[in-house]
N, CA, C and O atoms as a GROMACS GRO file, in nm:
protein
  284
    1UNK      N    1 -12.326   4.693  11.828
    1UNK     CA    2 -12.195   4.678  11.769
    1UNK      C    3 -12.111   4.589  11.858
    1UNK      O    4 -12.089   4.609  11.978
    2UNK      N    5 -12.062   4.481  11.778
    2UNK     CA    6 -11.953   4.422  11.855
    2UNK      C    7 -11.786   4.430  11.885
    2UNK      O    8 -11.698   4.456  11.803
    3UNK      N    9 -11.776   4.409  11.987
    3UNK     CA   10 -11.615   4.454  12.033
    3UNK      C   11 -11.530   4.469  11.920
    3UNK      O   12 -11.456   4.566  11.912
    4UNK      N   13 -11.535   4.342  11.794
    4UNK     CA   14 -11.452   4.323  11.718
    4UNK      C   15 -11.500   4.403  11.582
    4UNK      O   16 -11.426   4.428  11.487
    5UNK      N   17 -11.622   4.434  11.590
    5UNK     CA   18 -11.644   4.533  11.488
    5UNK      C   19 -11.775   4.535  11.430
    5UNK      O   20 -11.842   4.467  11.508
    6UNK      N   21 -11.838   4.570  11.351
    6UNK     CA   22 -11.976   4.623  11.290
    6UNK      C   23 -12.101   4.474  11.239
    6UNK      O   24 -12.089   4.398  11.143
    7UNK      N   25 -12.193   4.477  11.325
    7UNK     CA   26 -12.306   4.323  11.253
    7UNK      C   27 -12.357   4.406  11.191
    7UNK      O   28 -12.432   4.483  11.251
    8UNK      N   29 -12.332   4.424  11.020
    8UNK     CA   30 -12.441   4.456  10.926
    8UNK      C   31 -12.577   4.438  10.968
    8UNK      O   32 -12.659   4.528  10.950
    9UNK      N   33 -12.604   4.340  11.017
    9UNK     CA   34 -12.804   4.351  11.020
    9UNK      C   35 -12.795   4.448  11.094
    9UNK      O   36 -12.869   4.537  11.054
   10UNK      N   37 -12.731   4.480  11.202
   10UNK     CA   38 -12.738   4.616  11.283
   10UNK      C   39 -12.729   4.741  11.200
   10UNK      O   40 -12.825   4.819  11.200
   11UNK      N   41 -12.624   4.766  11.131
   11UNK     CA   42 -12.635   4.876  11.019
   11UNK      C   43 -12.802   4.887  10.952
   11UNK      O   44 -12.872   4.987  10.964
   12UNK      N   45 -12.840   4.769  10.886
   12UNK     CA   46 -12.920   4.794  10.805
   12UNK      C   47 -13.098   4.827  10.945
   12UNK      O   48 -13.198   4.897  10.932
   13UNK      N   49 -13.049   4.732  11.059
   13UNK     CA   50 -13.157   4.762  11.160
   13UNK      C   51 -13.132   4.937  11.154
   13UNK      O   52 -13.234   4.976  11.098
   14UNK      N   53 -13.067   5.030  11.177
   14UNK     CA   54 -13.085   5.149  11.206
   14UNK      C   55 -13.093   5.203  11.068
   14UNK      O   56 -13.152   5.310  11.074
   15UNK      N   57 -13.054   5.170  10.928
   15UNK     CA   58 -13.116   5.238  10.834
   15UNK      C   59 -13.267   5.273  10.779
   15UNK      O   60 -13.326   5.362  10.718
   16UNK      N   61 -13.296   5.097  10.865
   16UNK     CA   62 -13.489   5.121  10.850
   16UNK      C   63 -13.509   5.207  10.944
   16UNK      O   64 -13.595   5.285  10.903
   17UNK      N   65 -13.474   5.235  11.053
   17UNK     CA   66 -13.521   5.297  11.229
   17UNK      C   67 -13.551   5.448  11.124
   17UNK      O   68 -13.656   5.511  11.107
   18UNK      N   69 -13.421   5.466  11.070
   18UNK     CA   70 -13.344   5.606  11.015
   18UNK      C   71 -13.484   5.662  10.905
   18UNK      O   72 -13.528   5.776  10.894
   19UNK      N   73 -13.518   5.568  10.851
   19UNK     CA   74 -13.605   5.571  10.715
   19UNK      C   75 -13.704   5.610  10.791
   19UNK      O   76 -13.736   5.725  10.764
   20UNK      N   77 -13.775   5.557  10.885
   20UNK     CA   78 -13.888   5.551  10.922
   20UNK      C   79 -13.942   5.701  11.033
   20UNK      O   80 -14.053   5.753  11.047
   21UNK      N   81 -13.848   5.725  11.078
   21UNK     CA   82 -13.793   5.837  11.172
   21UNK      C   83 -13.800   6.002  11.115
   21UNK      O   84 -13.857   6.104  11.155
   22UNK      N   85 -13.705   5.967  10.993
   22UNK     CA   86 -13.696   6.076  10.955
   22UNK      C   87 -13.745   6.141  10.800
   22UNK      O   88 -13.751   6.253  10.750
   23UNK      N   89 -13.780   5.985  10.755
   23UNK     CA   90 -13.840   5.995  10.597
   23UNK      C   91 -14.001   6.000  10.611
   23UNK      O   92 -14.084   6.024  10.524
   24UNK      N   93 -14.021   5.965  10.772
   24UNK     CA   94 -14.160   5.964  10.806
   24UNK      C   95 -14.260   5.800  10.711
   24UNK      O   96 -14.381   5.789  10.692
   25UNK      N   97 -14.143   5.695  10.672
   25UNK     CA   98 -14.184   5.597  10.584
   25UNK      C   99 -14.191   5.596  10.446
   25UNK      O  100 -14.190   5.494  10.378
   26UNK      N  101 -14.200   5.739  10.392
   26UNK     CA  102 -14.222   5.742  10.254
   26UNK      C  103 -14.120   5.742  10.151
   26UNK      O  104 -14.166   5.745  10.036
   27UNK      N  105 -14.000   5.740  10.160
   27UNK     CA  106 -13.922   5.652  10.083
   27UNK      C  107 -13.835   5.547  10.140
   27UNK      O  108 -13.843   5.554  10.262
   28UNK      N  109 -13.752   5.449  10.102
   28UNK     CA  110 -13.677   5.356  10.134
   28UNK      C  111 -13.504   5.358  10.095
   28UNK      O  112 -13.437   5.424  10.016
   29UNK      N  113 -13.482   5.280  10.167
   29UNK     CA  114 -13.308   5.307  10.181
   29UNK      C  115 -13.311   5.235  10.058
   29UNK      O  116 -13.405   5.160  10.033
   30UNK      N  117 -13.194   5.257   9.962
   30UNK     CA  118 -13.189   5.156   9.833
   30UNK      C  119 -13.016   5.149   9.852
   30UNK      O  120 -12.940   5.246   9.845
   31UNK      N  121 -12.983   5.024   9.875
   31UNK     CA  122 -12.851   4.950   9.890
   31UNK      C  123 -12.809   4.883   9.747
   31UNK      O  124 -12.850   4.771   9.716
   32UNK      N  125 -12.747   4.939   9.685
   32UNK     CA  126 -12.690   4.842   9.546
   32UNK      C  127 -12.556   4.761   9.580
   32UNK      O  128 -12.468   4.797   9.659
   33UNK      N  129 -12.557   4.693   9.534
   33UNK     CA  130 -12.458   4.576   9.525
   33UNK      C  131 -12.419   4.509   9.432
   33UNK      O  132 -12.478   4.418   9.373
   34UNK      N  133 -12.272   4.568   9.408
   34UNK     CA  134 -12.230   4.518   9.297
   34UNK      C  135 -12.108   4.383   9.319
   34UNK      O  136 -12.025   4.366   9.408
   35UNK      N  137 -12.138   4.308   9.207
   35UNK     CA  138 -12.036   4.193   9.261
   35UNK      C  139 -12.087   4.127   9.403
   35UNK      O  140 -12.046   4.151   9.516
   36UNK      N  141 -12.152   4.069   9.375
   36UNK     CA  142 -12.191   3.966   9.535
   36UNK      C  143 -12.135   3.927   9.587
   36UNK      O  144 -12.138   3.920   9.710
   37UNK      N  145 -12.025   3.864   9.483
   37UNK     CA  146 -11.945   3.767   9.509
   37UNK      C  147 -11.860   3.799   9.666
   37UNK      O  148 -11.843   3.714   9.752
   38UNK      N  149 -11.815   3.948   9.673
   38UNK     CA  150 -11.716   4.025   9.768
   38UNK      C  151 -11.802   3.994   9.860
   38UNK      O  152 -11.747   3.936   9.953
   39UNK      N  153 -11.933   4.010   9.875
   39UNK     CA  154 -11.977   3.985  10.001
   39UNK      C  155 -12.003   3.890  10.072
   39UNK      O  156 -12.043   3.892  10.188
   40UNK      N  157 -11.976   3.776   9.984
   40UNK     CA  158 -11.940   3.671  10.077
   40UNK      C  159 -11.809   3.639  10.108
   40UNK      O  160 -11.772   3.541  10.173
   41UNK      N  161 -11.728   3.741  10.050
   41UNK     CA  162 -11.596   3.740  10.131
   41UNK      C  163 -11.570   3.823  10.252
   41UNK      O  164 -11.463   3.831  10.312
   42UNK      N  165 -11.672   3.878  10.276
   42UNK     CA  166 -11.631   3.973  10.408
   42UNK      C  167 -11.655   3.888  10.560
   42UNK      O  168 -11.741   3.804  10.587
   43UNK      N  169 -11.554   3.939  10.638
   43UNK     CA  170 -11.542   3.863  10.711
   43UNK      C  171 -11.646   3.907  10.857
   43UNK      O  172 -11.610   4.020  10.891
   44UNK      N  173 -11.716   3.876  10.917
   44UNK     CA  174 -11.757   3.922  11.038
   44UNK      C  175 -11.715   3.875  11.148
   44UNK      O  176 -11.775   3.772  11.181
   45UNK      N  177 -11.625   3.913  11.229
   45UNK     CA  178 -11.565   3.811  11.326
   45UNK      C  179 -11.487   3.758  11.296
   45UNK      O  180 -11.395   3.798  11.225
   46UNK      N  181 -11.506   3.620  11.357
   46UNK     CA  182 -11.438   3.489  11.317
   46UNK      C  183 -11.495   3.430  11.186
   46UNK      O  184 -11.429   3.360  11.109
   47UNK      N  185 -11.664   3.478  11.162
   47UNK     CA  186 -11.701   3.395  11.041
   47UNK      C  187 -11.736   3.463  10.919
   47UNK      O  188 -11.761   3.582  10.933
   48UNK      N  189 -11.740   3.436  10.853
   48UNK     CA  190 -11.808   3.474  10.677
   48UNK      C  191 -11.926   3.515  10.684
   48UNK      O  192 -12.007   3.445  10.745
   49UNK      N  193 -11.963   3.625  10.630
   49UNK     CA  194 -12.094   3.681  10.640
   49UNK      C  195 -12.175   3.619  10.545
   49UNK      O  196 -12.127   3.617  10.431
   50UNK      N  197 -12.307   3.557  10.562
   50UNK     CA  198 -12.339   3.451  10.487
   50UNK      C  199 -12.481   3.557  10.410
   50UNK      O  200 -12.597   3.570  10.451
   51UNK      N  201 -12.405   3.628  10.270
   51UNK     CA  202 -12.514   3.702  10.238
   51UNK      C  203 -12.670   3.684  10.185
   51UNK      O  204 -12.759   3.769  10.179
   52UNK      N  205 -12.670   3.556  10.153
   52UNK     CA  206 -12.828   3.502  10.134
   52UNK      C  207 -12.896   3.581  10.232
   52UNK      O  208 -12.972   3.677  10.217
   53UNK      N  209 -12.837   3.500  10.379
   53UNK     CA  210 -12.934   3.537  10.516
   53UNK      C  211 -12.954   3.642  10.537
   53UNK      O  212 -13.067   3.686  10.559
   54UNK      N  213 -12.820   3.730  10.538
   54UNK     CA  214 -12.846   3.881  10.596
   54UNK      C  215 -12.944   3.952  10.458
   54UNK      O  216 -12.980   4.068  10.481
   55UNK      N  217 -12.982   3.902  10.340
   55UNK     CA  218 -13.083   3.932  10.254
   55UNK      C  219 -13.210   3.881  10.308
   55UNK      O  220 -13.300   3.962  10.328
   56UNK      N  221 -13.225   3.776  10.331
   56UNK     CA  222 -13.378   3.741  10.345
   56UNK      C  223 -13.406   3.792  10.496
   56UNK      O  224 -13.524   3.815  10.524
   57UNK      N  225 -13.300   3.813  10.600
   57UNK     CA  226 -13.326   3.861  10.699
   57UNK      C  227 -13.399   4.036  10.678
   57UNK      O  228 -13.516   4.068  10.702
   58UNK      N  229 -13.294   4.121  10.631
   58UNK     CA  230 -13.402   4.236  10.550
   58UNK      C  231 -13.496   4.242  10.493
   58UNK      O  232 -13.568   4.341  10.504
   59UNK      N  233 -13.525   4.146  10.418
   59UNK     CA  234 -13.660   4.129  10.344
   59UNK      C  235 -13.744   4.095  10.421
   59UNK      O  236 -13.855   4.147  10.406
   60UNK      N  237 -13.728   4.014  10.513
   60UNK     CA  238 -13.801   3.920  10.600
   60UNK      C  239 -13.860   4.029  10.696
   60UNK      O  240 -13.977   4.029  10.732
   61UNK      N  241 -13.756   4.131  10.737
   61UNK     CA  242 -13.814   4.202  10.864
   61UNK      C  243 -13.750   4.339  10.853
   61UNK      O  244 -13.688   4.370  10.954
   62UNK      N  245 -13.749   4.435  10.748
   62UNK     CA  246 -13.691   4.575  10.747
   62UNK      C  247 -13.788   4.625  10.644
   62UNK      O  248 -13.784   4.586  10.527
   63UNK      N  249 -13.880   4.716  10.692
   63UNK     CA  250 -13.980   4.770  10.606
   63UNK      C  251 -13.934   4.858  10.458
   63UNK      O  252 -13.988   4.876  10.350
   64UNK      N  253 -13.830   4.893  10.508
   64UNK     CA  254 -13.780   5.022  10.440
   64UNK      C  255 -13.698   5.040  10.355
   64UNK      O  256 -13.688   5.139  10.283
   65UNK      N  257 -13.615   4.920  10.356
   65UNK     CA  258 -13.435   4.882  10.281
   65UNK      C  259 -13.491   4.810  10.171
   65UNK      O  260 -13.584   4.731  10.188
   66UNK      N  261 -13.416   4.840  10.014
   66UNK     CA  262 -13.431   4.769   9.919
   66UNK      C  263 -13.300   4.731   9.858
   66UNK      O  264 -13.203   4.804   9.836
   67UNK      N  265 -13.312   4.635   9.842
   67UNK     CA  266 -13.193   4.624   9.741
   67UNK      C  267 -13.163   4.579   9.617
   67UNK      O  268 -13.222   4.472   9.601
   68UNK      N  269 -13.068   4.622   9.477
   68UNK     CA  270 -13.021   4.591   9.377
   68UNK      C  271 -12.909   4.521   9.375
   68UNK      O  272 -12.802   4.578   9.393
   69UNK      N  273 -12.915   4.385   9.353
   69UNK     CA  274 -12.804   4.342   9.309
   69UNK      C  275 -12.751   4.342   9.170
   69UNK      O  276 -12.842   4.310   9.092
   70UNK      N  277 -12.630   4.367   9.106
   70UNK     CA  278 -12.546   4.398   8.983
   70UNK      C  279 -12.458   4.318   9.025
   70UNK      O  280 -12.398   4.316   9.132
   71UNK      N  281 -12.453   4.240   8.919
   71UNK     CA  282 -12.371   4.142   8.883
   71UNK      C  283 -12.318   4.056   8.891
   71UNK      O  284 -12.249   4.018   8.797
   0.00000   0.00000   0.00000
């Protein structure tokens, strides 16, 4: 966590840790998301959270997290 406040990939890094830990792997975190659009308005820091990345970054490397996007 940073001084100025929360790096989502960190959130979602301890939701897989969390999944894997205590679900023993056998189910997955499921994150819905509605309106995308907001999430590329959120701010991290100084910059815009650029939600493509922090998606393919989960996909890319979080066994456990799925997600629905709506709308």
């Amino acid at each position: 966590m940073r001084k100025d406040g929360l790096i989502l990939s960190s959130l979602f890094d301890s939701l897989d840790e969390w999944s894997e830990e205590y679900l023993h792997g056998e189910r997955e975190v499921i994150i819905a998301v509605d309106e995308d659009q907001i999430l590329r308005n959120l701010r991290g820091g100084k910059e815009r959270t650029e939600s493509r990345s922090l998606l393919a970054y989960c996909y890319g490397n979080l066994e456990h997290i799925r997600f629905i996007l709506i709308g």
